[in-house]
FILUM-49786 format. One record per residue: residue number from 0; x, y, z of N, C-alpha, C in turn; residue in one letter. Coordinates in nm, 2 decimals. Layout:
# FILUM-49786
- n  n_x  n_y  n_z  ca_x  ca_y  ca_z  c_x  c_y  c_z  res
- NUM  X  Y  Z  X  Y  Z  X  Y  Z  A
...
//
This chain:
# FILUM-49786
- n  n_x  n_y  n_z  ca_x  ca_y  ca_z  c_x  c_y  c_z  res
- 0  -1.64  -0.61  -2.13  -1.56  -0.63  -2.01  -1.56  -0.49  -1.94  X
- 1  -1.60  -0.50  -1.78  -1.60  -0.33  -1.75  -1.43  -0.30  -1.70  X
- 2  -1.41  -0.19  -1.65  -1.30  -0.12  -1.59  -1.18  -0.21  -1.52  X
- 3  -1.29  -0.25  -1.45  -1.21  -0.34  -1.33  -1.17  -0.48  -1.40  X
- 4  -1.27  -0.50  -1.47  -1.14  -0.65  -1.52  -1.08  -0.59  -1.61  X
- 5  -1.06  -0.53  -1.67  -0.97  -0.46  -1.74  -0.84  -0.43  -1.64  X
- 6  -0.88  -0.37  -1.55  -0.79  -0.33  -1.48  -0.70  -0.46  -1.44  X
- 7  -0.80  -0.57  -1.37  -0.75  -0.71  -1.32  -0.62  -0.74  -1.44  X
- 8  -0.69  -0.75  -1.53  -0.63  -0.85  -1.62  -0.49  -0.78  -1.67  X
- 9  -0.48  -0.60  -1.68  -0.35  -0.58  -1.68  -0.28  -0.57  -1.57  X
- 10  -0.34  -0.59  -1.46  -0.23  -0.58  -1.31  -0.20  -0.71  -1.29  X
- 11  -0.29  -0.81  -1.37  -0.24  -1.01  -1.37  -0.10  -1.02  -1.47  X
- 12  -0.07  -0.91  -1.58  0.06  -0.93  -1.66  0.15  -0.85  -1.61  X
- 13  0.20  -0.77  -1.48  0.28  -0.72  -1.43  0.37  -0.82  -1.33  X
- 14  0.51  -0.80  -1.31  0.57  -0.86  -1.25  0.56  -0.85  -1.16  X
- 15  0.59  -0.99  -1.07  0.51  -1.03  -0.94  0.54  -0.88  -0.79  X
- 16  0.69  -0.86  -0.83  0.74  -0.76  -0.75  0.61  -0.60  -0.74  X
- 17  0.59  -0.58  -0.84  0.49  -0.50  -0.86  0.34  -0.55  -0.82  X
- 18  0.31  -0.62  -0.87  0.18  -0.66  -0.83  0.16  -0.66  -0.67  X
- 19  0.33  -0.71  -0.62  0.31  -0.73  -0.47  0.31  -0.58  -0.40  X
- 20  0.36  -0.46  -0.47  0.33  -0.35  -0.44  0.19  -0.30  -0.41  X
- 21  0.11  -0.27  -0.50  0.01  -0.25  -0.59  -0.11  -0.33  -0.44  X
- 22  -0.08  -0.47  -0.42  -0.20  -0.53  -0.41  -0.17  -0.48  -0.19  X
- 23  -0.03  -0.45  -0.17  -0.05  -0.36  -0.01  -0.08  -0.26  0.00  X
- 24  -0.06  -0.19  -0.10  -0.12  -0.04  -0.14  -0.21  -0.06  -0.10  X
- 25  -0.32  -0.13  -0.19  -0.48  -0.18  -0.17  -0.50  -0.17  -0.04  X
- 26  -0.41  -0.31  -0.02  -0.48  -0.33  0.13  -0.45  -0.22  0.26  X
- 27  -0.33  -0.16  0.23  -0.32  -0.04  0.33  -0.44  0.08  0.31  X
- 28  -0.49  0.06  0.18  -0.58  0.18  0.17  -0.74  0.14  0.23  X
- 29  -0.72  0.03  0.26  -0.84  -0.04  0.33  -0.88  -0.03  0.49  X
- 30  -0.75  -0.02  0.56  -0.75  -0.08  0.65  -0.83  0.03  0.74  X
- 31  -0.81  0.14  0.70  -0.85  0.31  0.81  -1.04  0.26  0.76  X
- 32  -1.08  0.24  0.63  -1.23  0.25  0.60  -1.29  0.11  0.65  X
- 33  -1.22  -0.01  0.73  -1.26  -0.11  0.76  -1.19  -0.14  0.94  X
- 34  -1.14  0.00  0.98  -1.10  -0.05  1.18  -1.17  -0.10  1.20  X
- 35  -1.30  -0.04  1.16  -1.43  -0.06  1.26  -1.42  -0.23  1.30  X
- 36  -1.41  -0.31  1.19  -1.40  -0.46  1.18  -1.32  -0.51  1.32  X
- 37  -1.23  -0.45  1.38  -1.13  -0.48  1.44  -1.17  -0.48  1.59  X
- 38  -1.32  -0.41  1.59  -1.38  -0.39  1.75  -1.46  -0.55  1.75  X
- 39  -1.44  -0.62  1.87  -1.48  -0.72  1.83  -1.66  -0.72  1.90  X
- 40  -1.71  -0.61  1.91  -1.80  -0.57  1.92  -1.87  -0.57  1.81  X
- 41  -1.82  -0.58  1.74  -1.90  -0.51  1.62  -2.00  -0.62  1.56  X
- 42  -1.93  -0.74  1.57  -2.03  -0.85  1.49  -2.03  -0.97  1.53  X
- 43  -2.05  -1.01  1.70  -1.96  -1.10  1.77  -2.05  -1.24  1.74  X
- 44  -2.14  -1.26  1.69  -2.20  -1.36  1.58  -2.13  -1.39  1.48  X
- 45  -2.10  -1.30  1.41  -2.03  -1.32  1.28  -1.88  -1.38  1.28  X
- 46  -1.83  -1.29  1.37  -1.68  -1.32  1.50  -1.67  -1.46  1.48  X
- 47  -1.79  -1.52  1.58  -1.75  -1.66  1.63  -1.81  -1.74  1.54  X
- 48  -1.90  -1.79  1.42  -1.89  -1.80  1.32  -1.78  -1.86  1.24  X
- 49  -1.70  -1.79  1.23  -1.63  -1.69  1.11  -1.47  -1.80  1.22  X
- 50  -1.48  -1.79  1.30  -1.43  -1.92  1.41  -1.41  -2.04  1.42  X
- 51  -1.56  -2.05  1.38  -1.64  -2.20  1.40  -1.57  -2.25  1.26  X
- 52  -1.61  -2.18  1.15  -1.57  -2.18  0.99  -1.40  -2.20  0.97  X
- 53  -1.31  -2.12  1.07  -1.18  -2.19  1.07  -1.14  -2.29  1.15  X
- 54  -1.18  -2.31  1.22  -1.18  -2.45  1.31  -1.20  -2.57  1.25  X
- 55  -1.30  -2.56  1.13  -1.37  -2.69  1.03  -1.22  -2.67  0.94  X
- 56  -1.20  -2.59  0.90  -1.07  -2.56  0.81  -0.93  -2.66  0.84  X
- 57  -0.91  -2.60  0.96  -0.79  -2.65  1.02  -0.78  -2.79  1.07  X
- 58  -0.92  -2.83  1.06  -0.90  -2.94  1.12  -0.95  -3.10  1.00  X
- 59  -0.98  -3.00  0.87  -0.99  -3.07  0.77  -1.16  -3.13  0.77  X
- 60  -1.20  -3.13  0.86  -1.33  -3.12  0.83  -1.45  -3.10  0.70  X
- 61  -1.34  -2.96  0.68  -1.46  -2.90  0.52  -1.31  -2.85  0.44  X
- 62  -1.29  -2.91  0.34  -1.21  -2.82  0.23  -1.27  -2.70  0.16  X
- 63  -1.18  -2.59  0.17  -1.24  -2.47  0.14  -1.20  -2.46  -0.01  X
- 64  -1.26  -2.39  -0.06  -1.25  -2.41  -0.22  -1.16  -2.29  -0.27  X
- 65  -1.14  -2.34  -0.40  -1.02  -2.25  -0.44  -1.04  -2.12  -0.48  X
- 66  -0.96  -2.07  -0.53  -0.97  -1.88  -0.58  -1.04  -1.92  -0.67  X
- 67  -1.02  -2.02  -0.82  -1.05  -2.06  -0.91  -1.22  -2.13  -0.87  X
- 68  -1.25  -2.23  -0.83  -1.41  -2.27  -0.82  -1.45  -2.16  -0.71  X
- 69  -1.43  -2.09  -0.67  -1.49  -1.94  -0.60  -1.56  -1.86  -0.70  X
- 70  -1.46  -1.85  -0.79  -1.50  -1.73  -0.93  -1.56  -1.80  -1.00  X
- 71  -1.58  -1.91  -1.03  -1.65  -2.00  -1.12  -1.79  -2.01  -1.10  X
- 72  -1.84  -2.05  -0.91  -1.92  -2.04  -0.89  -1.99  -1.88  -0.90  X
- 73  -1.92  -1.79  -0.86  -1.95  -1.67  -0.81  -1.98  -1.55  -0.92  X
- 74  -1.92  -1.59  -1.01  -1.94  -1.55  -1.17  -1.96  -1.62  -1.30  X
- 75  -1.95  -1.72  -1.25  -1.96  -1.77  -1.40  -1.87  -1.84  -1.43  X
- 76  -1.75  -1.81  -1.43  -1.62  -1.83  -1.50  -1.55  -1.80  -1.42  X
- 77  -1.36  -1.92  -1.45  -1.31  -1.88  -1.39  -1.19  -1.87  -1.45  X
- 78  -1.09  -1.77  -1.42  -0.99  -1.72  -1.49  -0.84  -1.80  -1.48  X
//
């Protein structure tokens, strides 16, 4: 098992209040290494896409799959 599931799997037995700390941390520590995302210049194919892809969502069109068959397909297994 490397680092990171290690890591996963003891930040999955911490109480929710913590994990809910822990996982804005993350994403605050994200946000400065990923502005660039935020220019909508940057990938205006991907943009409207990525659009089109919630539009089918919302409108029931395509069921998006879960966290669970995500990781199943995407690794193997799912937790």
């Amino acid at each position: 098992m490397s680092t990171t599931d290690q890591l996963e799997a003891e930040l999955l037995r911490l109480p929710a209040r913590d994990r809910e700390r822990l996982a804005l941390a993350a994403w605050e520590s994200l946000e400065e290494a990923t502005a660039w995302l935020s220019d909508p210049d940057t990938d205006r194919e991907g943009i409207a896409l990525a659009c089109k892809r919630d539009g089918e969502v919302e409108s029931g069109e395509v069921t998006p799959l879960s966290h669970e068959e995500f990781r199943r397909r995407t690794r193997g297994t799912a937790e």
